[in-house]
PDB file with SEQRES, HELIX, SHEET and CRYST1 records, atoms N, CA, C and O in Angstrom:
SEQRES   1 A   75  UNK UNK UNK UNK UNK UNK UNK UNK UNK UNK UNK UNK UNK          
SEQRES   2 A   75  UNK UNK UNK UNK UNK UNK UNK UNK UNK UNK UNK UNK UNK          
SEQRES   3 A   75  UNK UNK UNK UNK UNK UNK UNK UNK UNK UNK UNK UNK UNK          
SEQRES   4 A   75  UNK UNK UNK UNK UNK UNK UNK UNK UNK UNK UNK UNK UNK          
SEQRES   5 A   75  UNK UNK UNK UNK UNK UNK UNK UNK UNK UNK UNK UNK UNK          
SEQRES   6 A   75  UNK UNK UNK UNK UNK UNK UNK UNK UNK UNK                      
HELIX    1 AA1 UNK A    3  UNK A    6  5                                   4    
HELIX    2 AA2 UNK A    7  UNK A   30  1                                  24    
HELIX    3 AA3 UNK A   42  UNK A   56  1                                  15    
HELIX    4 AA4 UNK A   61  UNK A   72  1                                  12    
CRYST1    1.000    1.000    1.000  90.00  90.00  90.00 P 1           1          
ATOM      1  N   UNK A   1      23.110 -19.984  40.103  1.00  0.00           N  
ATOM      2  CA  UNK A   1      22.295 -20.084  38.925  1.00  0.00           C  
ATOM      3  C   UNK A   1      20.830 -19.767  39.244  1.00  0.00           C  
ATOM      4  O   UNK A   1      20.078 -19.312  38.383  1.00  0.00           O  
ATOM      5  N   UNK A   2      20.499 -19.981  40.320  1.00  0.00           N  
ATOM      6  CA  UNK A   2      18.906 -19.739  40.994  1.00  0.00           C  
ATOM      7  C   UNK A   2      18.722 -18.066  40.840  1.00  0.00           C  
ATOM      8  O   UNK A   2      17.667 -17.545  40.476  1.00  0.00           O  
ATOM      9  N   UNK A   3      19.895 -17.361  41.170  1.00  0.00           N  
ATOM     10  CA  UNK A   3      19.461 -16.248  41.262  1.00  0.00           C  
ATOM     11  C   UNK A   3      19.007 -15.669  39.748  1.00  0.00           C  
ATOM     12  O   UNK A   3      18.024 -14.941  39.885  1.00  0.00           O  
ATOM     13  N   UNK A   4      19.410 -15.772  38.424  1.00  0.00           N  
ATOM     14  CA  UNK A   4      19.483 -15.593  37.050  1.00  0.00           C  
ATOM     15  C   UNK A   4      18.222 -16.144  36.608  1.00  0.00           C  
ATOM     16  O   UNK A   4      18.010 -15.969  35.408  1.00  0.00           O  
ATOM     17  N   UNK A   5      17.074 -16.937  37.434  1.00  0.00           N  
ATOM     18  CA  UNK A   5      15.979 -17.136  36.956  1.00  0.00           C  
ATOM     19  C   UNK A   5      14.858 -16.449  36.123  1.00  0.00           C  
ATOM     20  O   UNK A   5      14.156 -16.835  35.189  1.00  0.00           O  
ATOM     21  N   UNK A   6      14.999 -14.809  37.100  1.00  0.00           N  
ATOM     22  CA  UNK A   6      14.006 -13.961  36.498  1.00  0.00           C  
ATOM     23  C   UNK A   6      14.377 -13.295  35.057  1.00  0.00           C  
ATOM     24  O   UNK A   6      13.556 -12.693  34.365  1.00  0.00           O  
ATOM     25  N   UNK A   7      15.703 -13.494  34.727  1.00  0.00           N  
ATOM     26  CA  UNK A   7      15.936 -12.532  32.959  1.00  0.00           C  
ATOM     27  C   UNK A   7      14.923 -13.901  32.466  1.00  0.00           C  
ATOM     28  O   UNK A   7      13.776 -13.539  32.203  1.00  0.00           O  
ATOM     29  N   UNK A   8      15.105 -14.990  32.350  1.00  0.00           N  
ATOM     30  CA  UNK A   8      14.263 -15.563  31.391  1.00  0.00           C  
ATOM     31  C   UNK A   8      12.740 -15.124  30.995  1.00  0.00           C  
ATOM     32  O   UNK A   8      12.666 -14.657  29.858  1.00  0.00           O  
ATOM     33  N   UNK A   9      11.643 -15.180  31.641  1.00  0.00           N  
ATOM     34  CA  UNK A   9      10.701 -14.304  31.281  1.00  0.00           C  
ATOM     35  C   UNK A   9      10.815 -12.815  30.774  1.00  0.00           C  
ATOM     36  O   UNK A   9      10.208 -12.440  29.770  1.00  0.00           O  
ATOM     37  N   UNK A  10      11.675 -11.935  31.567  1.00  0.00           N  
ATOM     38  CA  UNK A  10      11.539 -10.984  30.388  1.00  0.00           C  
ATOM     39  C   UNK A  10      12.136 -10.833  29.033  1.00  0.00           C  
ATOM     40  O   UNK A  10      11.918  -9.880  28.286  1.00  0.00           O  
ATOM     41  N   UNK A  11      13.197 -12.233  28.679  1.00  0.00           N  
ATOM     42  CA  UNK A  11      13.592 -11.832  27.616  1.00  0.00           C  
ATOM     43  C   UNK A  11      12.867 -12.514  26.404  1.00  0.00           C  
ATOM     44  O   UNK A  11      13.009 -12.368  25.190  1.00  0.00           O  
ATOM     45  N   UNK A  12      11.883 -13.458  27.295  1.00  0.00           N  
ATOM     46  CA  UNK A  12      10.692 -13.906  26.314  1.00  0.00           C  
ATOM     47  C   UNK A  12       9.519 -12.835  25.965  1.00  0.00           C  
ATOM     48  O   UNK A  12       8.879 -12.865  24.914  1.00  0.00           O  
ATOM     49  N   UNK A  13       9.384 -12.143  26.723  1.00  0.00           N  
ATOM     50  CA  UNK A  13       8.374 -10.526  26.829  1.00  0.00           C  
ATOM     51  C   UNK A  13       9.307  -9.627  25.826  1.00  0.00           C  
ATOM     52  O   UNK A  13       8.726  -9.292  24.794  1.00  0.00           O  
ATOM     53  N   UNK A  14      10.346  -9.286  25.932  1.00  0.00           N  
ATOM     54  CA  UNK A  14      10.909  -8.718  24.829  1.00  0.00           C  
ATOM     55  C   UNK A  14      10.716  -8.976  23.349  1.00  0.00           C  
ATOM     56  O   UNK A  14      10.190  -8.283  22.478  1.00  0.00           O  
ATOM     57  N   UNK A  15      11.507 -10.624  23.299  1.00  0.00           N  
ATOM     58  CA  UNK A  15      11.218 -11.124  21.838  1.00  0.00           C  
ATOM     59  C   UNK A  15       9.800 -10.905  21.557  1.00  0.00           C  
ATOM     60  O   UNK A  15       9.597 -10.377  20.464  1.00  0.00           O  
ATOM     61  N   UNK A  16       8.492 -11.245  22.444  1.00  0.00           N  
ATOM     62  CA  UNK A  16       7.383 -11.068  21.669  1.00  0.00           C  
ATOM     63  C   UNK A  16       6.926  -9.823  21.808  1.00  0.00           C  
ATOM     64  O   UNK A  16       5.847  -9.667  21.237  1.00  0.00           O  
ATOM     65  N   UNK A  17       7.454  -8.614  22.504  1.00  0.00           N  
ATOM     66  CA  UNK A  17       7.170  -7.183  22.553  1.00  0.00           C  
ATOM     67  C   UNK A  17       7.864  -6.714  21.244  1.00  0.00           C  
ATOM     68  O   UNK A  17       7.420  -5.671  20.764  1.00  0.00           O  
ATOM     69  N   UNK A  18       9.176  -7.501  20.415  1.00  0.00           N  
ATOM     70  CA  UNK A  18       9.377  -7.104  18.966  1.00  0.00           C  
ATOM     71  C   UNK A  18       8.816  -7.791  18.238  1.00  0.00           C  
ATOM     72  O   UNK A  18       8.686  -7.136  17.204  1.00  0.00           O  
ATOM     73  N   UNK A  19       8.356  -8.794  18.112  1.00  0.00           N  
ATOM     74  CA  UNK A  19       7.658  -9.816  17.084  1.00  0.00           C  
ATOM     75  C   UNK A  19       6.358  -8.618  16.710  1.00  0.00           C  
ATOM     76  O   UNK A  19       6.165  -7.998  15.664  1.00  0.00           O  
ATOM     77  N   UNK A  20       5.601  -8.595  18.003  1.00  0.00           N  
ATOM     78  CA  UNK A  20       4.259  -7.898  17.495  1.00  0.00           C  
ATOM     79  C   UNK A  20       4.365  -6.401  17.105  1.00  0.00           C  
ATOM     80  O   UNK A  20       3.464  -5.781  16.540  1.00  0.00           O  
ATOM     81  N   UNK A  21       5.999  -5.706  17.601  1.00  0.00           N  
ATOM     82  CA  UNK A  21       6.404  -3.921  17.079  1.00  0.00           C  
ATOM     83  C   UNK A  21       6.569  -4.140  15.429  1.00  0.00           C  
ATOM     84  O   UNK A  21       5.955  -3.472  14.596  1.00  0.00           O  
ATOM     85  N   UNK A  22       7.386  -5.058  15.166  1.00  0.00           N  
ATOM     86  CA  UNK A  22       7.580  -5.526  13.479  1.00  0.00           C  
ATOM     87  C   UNK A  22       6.559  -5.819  12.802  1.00  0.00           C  
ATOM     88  O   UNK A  22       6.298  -5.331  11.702  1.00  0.00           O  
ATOM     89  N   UNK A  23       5.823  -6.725  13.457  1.00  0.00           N  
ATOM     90  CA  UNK A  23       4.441  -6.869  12.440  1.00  0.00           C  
ATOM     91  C   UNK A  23       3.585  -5.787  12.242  1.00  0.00           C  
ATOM     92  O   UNK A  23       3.064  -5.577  11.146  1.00  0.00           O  
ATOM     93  N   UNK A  24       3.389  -5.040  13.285  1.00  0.00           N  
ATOM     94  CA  UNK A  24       2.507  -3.394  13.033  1.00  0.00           C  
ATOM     95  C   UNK A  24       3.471  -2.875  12.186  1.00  0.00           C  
ATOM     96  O   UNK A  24       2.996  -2.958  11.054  1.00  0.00           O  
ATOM     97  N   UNK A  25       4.624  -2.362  12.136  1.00  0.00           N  
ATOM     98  CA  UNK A  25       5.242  -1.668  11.460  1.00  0.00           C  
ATOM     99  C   UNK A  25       4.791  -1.945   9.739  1.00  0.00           C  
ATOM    100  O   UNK A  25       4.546  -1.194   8.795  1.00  0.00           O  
ATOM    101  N   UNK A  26       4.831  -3.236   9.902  1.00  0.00           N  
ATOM    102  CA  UNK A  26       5.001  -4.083   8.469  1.00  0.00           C  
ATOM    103  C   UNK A  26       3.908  -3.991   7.934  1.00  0.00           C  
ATOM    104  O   UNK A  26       3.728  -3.662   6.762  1.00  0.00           O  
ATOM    105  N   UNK A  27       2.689  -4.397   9.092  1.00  0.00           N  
ATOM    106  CA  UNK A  27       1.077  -4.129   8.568  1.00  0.00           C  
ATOM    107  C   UNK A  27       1.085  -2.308   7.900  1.00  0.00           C  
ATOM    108  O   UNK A  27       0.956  -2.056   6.702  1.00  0.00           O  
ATOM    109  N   UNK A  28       1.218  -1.515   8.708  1.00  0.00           N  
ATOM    110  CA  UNK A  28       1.443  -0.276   8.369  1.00  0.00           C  
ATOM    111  C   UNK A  28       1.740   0.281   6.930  1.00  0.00           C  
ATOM    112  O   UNK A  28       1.031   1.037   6.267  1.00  0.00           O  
ATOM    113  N   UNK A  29       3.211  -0.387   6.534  1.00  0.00           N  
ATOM    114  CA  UNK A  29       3.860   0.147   5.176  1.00  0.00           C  
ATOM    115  C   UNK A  29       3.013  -1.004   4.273  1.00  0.00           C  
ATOM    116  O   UNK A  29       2.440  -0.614   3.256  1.00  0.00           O  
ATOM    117  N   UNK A  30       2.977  -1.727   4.469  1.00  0.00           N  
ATOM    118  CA  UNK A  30       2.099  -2.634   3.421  1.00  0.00           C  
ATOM    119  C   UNK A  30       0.380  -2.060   2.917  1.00  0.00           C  
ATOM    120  O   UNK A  30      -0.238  -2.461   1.932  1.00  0.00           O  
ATOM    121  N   UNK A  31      -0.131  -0.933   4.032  1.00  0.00           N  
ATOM    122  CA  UNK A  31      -1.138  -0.565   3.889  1.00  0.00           C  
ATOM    123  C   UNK A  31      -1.700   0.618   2.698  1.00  0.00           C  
ATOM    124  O   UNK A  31      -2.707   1.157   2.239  1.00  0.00           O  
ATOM    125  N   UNK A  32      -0.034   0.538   2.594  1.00  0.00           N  
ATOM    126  CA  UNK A  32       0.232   1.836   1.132  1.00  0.00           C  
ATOM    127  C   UNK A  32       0.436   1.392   0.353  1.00  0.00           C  
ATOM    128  O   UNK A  32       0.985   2.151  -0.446  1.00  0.00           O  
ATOM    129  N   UNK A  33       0.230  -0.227  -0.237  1.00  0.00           N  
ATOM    130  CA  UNK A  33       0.247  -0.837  -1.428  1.00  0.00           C  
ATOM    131  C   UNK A  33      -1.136  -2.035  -1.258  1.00  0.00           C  
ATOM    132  O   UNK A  33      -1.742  -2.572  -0.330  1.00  0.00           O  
ATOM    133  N   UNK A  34      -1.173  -2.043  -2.937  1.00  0.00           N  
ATOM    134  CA  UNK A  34      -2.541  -3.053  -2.649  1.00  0.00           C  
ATOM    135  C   UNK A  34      -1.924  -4.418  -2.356  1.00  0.00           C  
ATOM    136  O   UNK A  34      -0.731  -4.566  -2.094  1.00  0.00           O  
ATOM    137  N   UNK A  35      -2.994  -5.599  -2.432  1.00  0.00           N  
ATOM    138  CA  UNK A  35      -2.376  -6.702  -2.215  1.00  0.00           C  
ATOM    139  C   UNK A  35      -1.565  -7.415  -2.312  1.00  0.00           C  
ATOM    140  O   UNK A  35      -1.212  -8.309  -1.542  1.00  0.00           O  
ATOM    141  N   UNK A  36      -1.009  -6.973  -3.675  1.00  0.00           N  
ATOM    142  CA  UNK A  36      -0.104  -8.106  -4.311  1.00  0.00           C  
ATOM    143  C   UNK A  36       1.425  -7.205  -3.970  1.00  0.00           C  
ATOM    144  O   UNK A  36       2.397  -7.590  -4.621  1.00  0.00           O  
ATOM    145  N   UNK A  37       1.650  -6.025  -2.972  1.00  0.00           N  
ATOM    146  CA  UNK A  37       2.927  -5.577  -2.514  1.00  0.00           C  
ATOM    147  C   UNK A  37       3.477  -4.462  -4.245  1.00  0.00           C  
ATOM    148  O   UNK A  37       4.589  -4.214  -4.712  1.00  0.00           O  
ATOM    149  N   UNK A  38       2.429  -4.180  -4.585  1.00  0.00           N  
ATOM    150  CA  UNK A  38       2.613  -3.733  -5.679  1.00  0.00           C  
ATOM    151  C   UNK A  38       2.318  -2.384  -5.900  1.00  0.00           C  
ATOM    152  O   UNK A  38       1.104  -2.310  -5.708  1.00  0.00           O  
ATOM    153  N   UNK A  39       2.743  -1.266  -6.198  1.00  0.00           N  
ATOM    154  CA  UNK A  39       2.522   0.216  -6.009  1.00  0.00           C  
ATOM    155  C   UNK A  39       2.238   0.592  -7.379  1.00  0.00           C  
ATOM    156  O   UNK A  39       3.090   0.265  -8.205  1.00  0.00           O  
ATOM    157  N   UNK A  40       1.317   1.151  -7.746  1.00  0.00           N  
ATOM    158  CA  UNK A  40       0.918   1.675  -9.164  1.00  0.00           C  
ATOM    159  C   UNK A  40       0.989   3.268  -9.192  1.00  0.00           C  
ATOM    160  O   UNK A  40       0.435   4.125  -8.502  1.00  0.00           O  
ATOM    161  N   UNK A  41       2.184   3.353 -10.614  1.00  0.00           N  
ATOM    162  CA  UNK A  41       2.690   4.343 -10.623  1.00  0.00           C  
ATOM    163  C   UNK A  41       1.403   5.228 -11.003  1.00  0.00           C  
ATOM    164  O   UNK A  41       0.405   4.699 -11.491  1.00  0.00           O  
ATOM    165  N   UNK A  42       1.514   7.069 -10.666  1.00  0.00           N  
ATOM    166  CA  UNK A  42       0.958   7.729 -11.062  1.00  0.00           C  
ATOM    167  C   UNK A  42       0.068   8.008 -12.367  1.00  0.00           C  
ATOM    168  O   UNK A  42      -1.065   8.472 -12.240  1.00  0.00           O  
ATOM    169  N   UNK A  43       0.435   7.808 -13.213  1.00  0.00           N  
ATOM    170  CA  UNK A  43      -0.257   7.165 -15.089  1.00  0.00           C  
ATOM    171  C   UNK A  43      -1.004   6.181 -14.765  1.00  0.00           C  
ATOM    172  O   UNK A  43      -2.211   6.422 -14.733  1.00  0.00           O  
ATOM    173  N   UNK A  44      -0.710   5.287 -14.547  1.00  0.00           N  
ATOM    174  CA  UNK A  44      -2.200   3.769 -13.941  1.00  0.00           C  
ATOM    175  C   UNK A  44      -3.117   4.853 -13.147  1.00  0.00           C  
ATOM    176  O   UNK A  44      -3.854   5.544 -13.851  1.00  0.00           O  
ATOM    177  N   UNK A  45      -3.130   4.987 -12.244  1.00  0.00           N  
ATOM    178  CA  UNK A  45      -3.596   5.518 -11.275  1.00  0.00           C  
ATOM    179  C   UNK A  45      -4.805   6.670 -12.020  1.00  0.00           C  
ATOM    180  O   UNK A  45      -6.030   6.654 -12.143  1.00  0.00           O  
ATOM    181  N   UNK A  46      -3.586   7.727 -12.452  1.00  0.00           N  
ATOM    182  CA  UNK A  46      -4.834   8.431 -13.782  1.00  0.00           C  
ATOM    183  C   UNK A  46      -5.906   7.865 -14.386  1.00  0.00           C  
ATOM    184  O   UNK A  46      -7.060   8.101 -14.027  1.00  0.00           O  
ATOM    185  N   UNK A  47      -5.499   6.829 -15.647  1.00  0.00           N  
ATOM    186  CA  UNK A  47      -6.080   6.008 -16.184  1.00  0.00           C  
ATOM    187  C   UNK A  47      -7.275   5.357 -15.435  1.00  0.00           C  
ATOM    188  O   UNK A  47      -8.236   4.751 -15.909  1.00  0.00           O  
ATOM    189  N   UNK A  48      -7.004   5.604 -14.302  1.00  0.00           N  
ATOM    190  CA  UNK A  48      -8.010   4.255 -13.446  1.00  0.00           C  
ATOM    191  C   UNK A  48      -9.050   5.384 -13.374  1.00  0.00           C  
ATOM    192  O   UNK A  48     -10.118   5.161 -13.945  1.00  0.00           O  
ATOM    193  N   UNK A  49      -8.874   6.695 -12.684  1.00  0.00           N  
ATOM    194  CA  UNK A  49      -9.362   7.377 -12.521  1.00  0.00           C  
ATOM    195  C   UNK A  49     -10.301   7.877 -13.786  1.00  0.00           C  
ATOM    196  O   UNK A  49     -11.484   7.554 -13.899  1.00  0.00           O  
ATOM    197  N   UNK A  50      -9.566   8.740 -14.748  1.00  0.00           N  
ATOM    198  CA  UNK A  50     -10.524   8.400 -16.030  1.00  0.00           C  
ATOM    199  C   UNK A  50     -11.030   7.627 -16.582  1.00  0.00           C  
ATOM    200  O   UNK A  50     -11.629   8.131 -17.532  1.00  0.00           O  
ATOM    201  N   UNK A  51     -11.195   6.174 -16.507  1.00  0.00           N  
ATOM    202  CA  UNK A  51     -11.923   5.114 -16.594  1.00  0.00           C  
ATOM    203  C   UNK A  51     -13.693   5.157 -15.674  1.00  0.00           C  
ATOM    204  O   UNK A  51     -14.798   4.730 -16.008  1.00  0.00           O  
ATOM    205  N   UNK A  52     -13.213   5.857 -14.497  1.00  0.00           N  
ATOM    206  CA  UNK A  52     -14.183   5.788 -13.410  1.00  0.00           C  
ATOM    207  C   UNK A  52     -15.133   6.835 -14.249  1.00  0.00           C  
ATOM    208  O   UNK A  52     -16.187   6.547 -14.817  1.00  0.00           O  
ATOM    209  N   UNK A  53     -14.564   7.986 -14.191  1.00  0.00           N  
ATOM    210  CA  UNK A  53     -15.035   9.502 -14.723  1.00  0.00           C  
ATOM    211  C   UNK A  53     -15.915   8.961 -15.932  1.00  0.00           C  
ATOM    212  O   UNK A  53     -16.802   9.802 -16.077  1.00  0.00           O  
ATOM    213  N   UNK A  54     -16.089   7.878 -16.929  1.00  0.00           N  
ATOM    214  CA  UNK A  54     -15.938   7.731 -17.849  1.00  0.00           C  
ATOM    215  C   UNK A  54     -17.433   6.863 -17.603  1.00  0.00           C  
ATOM    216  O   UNK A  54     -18.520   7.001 -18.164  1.00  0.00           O  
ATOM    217  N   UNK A  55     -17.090   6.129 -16.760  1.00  0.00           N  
ATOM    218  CA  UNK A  55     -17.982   4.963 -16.330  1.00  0.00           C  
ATOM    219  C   UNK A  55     -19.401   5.983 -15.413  1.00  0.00           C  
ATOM    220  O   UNK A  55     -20.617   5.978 -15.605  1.00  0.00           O  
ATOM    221  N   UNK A  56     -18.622   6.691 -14.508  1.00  0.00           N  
ATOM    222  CA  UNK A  56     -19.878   7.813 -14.129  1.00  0.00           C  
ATOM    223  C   UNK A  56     -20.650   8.217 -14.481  1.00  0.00           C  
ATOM    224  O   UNK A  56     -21.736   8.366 -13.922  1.00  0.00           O  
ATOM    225  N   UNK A  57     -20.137   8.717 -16.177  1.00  0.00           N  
ATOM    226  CA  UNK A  57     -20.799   9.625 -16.850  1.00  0.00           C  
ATOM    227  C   UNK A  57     -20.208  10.964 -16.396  1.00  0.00           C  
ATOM    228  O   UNK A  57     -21.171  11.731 -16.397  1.00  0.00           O  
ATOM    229  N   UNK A  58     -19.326  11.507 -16.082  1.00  0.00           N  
ATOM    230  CA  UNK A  58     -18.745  13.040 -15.938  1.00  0.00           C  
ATOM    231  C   UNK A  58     -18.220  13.450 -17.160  1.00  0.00           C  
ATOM    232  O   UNK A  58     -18.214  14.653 -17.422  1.00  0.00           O  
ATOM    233  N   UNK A  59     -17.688  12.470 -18.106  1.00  0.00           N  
ATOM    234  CA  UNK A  59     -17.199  12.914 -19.334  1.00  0.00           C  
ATOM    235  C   UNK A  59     -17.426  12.003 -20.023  1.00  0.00           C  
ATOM    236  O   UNK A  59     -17.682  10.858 -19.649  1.00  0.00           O  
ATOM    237  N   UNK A  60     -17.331  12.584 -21.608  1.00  0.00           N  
ATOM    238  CA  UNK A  60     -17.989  11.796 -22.805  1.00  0.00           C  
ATOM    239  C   UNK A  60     -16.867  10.957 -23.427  1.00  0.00           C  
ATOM    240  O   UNK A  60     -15.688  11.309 -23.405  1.00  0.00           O  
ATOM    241  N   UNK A  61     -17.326   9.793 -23.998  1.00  0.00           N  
ATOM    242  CA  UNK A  61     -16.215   9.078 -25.361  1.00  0.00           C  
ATOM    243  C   UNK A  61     -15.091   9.722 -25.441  1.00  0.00           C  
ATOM    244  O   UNK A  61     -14.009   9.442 -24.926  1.00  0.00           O  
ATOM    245  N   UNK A  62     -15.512  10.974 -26.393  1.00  0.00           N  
ATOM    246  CA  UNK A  62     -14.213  11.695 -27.022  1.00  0.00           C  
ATOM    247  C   UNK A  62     -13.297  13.025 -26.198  1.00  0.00           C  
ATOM    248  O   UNK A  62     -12.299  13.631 -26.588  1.00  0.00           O  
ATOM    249  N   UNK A  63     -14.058  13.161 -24.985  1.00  0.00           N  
ATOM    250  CA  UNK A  63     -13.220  13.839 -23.718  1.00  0.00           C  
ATOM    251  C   UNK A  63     -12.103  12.622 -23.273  1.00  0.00           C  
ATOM    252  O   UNK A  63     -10.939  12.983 -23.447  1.00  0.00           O  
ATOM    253  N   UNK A  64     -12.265  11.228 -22.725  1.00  0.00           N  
ATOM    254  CA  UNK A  64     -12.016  10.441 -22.342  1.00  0.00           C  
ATOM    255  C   UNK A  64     -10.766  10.154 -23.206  1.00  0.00           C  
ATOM    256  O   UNK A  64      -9.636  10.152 -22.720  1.00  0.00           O  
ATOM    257  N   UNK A  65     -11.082   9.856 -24.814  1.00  0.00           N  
ATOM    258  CA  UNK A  65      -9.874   9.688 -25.839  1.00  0.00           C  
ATOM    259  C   UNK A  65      -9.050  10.323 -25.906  1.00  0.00           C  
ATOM    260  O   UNK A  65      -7.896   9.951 -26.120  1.00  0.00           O  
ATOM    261  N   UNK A  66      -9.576  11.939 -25.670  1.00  0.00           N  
ATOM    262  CA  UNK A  66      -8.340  12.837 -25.315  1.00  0.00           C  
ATOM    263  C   UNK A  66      -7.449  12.874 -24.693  1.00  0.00           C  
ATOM    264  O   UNK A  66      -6.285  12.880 -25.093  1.00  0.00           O  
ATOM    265  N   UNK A  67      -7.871  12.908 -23.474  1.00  0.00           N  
ATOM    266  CA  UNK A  67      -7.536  12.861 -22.451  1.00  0.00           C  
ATOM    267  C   UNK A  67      -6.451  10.781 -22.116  1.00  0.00           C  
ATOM    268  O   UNK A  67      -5.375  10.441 -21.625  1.00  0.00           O  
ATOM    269  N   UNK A  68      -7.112  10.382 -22.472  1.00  0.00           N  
ATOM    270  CA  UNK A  68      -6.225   8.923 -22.396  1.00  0.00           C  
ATOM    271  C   UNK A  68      -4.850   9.573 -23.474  1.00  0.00           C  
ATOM    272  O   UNK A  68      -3.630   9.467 -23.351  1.00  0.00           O  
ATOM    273  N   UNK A  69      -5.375   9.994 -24.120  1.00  0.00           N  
ATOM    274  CA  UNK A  69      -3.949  10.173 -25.165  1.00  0.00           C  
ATOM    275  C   UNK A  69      -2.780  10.739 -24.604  1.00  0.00           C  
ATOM    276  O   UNK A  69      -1.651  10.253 -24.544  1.00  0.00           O  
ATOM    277  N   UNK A  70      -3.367  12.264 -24.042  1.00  0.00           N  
ATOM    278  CA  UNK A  70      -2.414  13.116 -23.746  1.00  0.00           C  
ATOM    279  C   UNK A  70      -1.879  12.249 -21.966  1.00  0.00           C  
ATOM    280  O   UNK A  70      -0.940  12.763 -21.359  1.00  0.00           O  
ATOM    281  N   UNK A  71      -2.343  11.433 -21.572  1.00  0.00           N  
ATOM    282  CA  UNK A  71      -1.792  10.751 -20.338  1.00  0.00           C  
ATOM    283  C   UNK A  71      -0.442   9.448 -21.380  1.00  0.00           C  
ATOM    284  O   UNK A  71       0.751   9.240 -21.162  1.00  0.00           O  
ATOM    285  N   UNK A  72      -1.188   8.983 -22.235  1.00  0.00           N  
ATOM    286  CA  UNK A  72      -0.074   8.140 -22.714  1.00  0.00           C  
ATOM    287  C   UNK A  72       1.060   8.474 -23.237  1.00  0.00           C  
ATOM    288  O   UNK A  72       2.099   7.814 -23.262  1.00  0.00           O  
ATOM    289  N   UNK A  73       0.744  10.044 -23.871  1.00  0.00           N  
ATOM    290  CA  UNK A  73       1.950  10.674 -24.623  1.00  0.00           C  
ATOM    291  C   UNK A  73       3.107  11.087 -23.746  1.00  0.00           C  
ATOM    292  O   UNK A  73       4.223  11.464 -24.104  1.00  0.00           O  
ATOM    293  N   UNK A  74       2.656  10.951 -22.607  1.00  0.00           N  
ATOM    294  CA  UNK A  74       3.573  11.319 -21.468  1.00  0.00           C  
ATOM    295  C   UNK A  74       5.105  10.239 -20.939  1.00  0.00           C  
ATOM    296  O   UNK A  74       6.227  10.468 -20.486  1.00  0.00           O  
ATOM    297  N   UNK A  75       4.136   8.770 -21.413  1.00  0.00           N  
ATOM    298  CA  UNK A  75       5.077   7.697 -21.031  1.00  0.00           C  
ATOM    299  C   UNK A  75       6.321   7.832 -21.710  1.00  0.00           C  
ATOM    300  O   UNK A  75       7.225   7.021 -21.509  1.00  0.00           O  
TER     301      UNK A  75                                                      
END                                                                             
């Protein structure tokens, strides 16, 4: 049994050589959604964007109305 001493440390180096491979992985794909694990489809995303455009000043009121419309008419 003396001789079987040394697997124990590395199979504690393993488990925590995957503990910390899973958590990067996980940090990683989570980094493509915002906080709440939540992915906002393409149309939000627009919207957000013409909101900004809007808020800038790049386009007026009734560019903006248009434009919101023809994004909603899509849903």
């Amino acid at each position: 049994m003396h001789h079987c001493w040394p697997i124990f440390p590395f199979l504690f180096f393993l488990i925590i050589a995957g503990f910390i491979l899973s958590n990067r992985i996980m940090w990683r794909r989570s980094g493509r959604r915002n906080y709440r694990g939540y992915r906002p489809d393409d149309r939000s995303q627009a919207l957000m964007i013409l909101a900004k455009r809007l808020a800038t000043g790049e386009i007026d009121v009734n560019e903006y109305k248009t434009l919101k419309d023809v994004l909603e008419e899509k849903q």
